[in-house]
C-alpha positions as CSV (number, residue, x, y, z in Angstrom):
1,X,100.9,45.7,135.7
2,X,99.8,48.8,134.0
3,X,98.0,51.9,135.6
4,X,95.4,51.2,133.7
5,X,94.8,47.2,134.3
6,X,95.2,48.8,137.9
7,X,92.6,50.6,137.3
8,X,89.6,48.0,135.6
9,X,90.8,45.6,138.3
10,X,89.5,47.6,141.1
11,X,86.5,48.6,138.7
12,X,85.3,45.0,138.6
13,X,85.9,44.2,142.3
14,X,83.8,47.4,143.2
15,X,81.5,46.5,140.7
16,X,81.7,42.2,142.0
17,X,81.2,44.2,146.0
18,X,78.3,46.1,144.5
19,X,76.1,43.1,143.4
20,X,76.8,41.3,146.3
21,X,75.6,44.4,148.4
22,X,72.2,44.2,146.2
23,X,73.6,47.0,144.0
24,X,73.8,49.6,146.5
25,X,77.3,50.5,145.6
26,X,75.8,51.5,142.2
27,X,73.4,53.0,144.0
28,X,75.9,55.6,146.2
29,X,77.6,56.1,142.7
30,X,75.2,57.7,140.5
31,X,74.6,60.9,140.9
32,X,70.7,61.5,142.1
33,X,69.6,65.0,140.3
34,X,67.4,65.4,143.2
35,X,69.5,65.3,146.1
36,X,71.9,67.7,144.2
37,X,68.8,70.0,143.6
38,X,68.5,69.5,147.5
39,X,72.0,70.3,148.1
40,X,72.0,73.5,146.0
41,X,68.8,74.4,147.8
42,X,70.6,74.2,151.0
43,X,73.5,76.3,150.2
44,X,71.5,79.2,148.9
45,X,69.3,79.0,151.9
46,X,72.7,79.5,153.7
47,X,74.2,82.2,152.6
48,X,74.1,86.1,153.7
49,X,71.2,87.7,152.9
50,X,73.5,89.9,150.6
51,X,74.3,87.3,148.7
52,X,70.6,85.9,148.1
53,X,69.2,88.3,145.4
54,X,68.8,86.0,142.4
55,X,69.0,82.7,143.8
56,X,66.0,82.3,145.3
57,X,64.8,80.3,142.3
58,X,66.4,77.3,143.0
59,X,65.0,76.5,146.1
60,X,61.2,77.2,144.5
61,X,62.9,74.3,141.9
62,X,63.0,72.2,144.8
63,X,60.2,72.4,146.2
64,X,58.0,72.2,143.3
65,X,60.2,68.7,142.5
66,X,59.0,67.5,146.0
67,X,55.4,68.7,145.9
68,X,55.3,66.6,142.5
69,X,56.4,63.7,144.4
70,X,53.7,64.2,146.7
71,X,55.8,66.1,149.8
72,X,53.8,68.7,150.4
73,X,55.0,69.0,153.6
74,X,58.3,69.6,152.8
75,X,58.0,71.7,149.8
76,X,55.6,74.1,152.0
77,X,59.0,74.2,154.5
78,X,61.2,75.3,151.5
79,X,58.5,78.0,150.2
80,X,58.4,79.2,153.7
81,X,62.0,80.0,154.2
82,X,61.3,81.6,150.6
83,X,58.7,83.7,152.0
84,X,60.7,85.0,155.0
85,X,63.6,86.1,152.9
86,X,61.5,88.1,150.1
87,X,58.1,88.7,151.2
88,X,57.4,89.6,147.8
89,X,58.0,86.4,146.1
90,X,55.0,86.0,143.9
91,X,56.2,82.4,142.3
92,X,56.4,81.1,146.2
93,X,52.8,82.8,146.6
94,X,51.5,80.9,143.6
95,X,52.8,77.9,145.1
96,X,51.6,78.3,148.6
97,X,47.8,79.0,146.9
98,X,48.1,75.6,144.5
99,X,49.0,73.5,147.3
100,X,46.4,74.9,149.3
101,X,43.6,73.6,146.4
102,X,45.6,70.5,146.9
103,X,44.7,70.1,150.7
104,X,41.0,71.2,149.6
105,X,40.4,74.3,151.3
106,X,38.6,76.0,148.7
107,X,38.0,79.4,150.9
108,X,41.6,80.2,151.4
109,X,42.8,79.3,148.1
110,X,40.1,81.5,146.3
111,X,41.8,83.8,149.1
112,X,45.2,83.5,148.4
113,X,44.7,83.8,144.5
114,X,42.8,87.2,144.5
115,X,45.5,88.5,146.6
116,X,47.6,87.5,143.7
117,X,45.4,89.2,141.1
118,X,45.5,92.3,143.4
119,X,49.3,92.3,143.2
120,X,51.0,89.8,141.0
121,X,52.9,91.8,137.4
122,X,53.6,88.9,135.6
123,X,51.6,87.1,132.8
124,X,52.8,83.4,135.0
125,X,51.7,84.3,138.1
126,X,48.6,86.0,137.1
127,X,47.5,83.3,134.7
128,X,47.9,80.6,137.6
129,X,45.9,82.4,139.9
130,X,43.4,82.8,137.0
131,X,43.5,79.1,136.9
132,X,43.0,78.4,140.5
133,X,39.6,80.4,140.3
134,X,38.6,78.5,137.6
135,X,38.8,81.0,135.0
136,X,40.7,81.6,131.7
137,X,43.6,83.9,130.6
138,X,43.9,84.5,126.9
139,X,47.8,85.2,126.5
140,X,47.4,84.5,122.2
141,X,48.4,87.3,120.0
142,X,47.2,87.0,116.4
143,X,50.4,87.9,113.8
144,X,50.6,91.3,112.5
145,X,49.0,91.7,108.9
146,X,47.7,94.9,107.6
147,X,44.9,96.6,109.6
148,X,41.6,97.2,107.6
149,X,39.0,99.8,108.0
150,X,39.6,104.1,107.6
151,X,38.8,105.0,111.6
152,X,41.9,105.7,113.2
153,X,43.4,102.7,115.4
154,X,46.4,102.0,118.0
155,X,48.4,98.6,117.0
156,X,50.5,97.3,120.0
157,X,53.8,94.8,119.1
158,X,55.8,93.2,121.7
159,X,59.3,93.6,120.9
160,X,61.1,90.7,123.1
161,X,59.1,89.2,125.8
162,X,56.6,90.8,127.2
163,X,53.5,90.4,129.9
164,X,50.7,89.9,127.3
165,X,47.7,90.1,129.8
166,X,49.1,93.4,131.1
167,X,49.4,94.7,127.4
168,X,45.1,94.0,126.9
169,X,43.7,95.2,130.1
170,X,46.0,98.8,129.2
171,X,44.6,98.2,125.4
172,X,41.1,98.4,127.1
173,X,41.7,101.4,129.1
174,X,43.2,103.0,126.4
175,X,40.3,102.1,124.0
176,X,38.2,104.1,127.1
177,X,40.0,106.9,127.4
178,X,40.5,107.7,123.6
179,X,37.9,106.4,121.6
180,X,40.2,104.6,119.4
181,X,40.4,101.1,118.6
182,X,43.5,99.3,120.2
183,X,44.7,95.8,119.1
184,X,47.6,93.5,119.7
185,X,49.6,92.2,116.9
186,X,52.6,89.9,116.9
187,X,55.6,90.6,114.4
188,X,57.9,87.9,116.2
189,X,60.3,90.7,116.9
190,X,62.8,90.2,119.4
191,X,65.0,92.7,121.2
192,X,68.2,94.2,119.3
193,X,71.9,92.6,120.0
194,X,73.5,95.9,121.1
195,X,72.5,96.4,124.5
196,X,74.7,97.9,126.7
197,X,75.9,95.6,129.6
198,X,78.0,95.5,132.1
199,X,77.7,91.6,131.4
200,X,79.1,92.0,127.9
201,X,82.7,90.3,128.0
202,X,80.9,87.7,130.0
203,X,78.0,86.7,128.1
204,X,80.1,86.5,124.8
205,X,82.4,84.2,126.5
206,X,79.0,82.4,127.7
207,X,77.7,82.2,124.0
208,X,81.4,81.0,122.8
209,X,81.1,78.1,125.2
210,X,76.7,76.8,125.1
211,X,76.5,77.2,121.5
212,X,78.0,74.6,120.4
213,X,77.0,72.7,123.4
214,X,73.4,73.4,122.2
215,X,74.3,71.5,118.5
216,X,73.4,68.8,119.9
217,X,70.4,66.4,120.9
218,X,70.3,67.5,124.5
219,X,70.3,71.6,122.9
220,X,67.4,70.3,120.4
221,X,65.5,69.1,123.8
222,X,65.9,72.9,125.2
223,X,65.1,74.6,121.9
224,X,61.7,72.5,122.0
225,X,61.1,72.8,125.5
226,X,61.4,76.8,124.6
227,X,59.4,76.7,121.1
228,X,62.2,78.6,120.2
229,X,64.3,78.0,116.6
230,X,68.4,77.8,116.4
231,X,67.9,81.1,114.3
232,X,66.5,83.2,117.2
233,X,69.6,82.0,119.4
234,X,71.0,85.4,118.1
235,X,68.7,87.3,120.3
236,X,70.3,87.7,123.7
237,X,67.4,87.2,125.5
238,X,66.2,83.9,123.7
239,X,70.0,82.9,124.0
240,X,70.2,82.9,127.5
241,X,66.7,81.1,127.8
242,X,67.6,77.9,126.0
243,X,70.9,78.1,128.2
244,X,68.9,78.5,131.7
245,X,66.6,75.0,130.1
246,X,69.4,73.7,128.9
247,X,71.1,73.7,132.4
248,X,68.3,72.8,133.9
249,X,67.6,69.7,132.1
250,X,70.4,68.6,132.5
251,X,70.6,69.0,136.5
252,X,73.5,71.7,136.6
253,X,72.2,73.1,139.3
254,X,75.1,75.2,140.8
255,X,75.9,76.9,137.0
256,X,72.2,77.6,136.4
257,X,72.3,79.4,140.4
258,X,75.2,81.3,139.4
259,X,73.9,82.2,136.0
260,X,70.6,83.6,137.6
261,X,72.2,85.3,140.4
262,X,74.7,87.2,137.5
263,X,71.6,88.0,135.3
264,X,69.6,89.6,138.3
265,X,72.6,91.9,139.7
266,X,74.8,92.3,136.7
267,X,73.4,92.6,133.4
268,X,70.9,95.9,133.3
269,X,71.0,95.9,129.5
270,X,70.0,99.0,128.2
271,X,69.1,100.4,124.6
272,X,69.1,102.9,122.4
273,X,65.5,104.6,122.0
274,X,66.8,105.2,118.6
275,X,68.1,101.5,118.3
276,X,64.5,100.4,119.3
277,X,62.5,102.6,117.4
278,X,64.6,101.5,113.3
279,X,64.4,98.2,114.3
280,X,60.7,98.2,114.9
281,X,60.2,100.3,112.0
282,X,61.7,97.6,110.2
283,X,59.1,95.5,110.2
284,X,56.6,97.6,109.2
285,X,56.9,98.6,105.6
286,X,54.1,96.4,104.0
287,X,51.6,97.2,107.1
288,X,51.8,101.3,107.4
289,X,48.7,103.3,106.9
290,X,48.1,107.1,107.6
291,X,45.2,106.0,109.7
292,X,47.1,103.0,111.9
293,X,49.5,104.2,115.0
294,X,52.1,101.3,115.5
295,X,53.2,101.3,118.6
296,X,56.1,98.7,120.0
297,X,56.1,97.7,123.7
298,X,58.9,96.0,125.3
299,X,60.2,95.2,128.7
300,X,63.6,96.7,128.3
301,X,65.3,99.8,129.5
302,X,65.3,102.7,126.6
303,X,67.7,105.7,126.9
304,X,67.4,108.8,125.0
305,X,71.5,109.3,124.0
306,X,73.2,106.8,121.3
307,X,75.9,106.5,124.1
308,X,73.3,106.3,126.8
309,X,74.2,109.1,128.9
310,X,71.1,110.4,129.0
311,X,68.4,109.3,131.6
312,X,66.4,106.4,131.0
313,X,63.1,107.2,128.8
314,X,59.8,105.5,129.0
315,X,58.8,106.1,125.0
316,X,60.4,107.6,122.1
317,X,58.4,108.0,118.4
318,X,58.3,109.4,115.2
319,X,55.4,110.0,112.2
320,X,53.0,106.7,112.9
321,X,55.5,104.8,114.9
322,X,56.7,104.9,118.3
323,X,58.3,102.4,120.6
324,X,57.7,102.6,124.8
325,X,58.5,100.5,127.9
326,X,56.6,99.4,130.5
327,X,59.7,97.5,132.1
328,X,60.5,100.7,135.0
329,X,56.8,100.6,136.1
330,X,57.5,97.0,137.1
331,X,58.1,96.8,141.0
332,X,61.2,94.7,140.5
333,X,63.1,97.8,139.6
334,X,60.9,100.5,140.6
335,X,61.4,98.9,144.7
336,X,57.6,99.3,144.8
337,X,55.4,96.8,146.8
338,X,54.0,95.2,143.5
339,X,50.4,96.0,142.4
340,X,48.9,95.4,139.7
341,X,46.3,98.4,139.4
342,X,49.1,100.9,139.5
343,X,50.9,98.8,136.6
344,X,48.0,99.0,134.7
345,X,47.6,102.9,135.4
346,X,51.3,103.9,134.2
347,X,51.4,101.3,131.0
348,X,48.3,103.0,130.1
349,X,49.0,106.5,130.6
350,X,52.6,105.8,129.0
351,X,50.5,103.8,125.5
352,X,48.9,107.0,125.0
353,X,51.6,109.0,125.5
354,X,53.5,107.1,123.2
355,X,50.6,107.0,120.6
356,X,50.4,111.0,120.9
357,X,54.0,111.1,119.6
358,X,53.2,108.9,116.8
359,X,50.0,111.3,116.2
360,X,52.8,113.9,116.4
361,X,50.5,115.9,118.9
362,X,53.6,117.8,119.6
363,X,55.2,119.0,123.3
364,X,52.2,119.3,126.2
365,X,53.3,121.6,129.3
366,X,49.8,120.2,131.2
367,X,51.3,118.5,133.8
368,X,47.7,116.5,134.0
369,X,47.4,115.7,130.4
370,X,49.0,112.3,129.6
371,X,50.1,113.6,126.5
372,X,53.0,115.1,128.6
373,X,56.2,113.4,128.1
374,X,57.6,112.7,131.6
375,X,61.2,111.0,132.8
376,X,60.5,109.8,136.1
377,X,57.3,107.5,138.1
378,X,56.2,110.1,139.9
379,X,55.6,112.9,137.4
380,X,53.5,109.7,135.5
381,X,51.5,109.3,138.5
382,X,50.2,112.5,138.7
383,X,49.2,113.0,135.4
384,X,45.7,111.8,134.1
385,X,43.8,109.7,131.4
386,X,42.5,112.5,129.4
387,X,44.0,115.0,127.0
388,X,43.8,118.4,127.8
389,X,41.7,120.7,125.8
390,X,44.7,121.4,122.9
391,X,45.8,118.1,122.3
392,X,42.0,116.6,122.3
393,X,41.6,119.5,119.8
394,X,44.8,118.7,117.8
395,X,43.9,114.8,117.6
396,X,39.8,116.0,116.4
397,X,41.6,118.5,114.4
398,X,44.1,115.8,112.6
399,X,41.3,112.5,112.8
């Protein structure tokens, strides 16, 4: 008798013992996506604190999978453990406030979700505690097209994804402080493929391997779940998206734990400012008008040196174009206790900075004006809203 006659014979007595069990043995054999979620949950919440940065997410996966089958109980015990390791988890908060409208206490969830609009950074967060108080958050971006009208005007892009609601309540102030119309357009830029990363070796070997995993009906499943198109896989930071669904999907949880704890201590990608700026400019050709300051905002890290030795910058611009980041104002990297006010503050101080370089205003020394081009958070904090007396005179001078 062969191995493999061996081997179907004791596949169809197992199978024979299964039935007569009332299938339980088929039961015990497949895999349950839940109980593995459970498990993975389980190790993270096990391991050092050292090694927990990044993997938190997985246990919020869990316990949103049991409050949606009703164990609210249990999912609160998971977001709690959450809580005690990072304070600061605003997805856990958001959590903790929705199932709180769940149990019907109306006063303490209106609670809990303005303490999120006094703190929360991200447009996920902030738009579910928008929800919980029955209001609306308009996230839509119209796509770019050329700007009408002769009075001078700011255009904002997102290049690569950004935090749209914090992009128009800085538009607003800007719009304020200026006198200048501000709008958002969307170009459907995303972020160059050059960034410097420590992660570089790694994530080519990662695109080698998903890629063609993705060419198939479970990859068209994450490209929809995304909204994203196999021609934007090029962009790193849509790549690695679709893999995180993908993964997910497909209830791998350990990889997808490992992936996110990589991204979050590993990869720091950083750019050129020069990078950034030609491949905004890029897509601006048909739109440009002496009138129209386009301004591209992204999340990423921006530094001043082709070889990035230089420090980081915050924005870097040229005749009617500039590009600027808002990503080293978030608390994530700043170590800040998030809040939103200040975020608001230093994206808006840093649009019209960034716009005053596009003006070409030219150097300010006022260490109040915002015009001022600053390097670090705390020379932003101290400078104002309003331009100093030359470059207020230079921008009536010019418009």
């Amino acid at each position: 008798m062969t191995a493999a006659v061996r081997r179907l014979r004791r596949a169809l007595v197992l199978a024979l013992l299964g039935l007569a069990a009332g299938g339980a043995a088929w039961a015990q054999a497949a895999p349950d996506p839940l109980e593995e979620l459970r498990a993975e949950a389980d190790r993270t919440l096990a391991l050092r604190n050292a090694e927990l940065r990044g993997r938190l997410g997985i246990v919020l996966r869990y316990a949103e999978r049991l409050r949606q089958t009703g164990d609210r109980k249990g999912a609160r015990q998971y977001v709690d453990r959450v809580l005690k390791l990072d304070s600061w988890a605003m997805d856990a908060h958001l959590m903790v406030a929705e199932m709180t409208r769940e149990e019907g206490d109306a006063a303490a969830t209106e609670k809990k979700a303005n303490w999120l609009l006094e703190h929360a950074e991200s447009d996920g967060v902030r738009t579910g505690a928008l929800h919980l108080l029955e209001r609306t958050a308009d996230t839509a971006i119209p796509d770019i097209e050329r700007v009408p009208g002769e009075s001078v005007k700011i255009v904002l892009i997102p290049i690569g994804a950004v935090d749209v609601l914090l992009l128009k309540a800085a538009a607003e102030q800007v719009m304020r402080r200026l006198n200048y119309e501000v709008v958002l357009q969307r170009a459907g830029l995303e972020l160059p493929r050059d960034a410097e990363t420590p992660l570089r070796a790694y994530l080519d070997d990662l695109r080698k391997r998903f890629v063609p995993l993705l060419d198939t009906p479970e990859g068209d499943a994450a490209l929809a779940a995304t909204s994203r198109g196999r021609a934007q896989l090029e962009a790193e930071e849509v790549f690695l998206l679709v893999v995180r669904t993908w993964l997910e999907q497909q209830a791998r949880w350990r990889e997808l734990a490992d992936l996110e704890a990589r991204l979050e201590t590993d990869y720091r990608p950083r750019w050129s400012a020069d990078t950034m700026l030609r491949h905004f400019a890029s897509v601006l050709g048909p739109h440009g008008r002496p009138n129209v300051m386009y301004v591209g905002v992204t999340r990423a890290d921006m530094h001043a040196d082709a070889r990035r030795r230089s420090g980081p910058v915050f924005g870097w611009g040229g005749r009617e174009v500039a590009v600027m980041t808002y990503g080293p104002f978030l608390s994530a990297r700043s170590g800040e206790k998030p809040s939103w006010e200040r975020l608001v503050a230093r994206t808006t101080k840093q649009i019209i900075c960034t716009a005053g370089s596009a003006f070409e205003i030219g150097r300010c020394g006022n260490a109040k004006c915002p015009m001022r081009v600053v390097y670090d958070l705390r020379s932003l904090d101290q400078k104002g809203y309003d331009p100093c007396t030359r470059c207020a005179e230079q921008l009536r001078r010019r418009y």
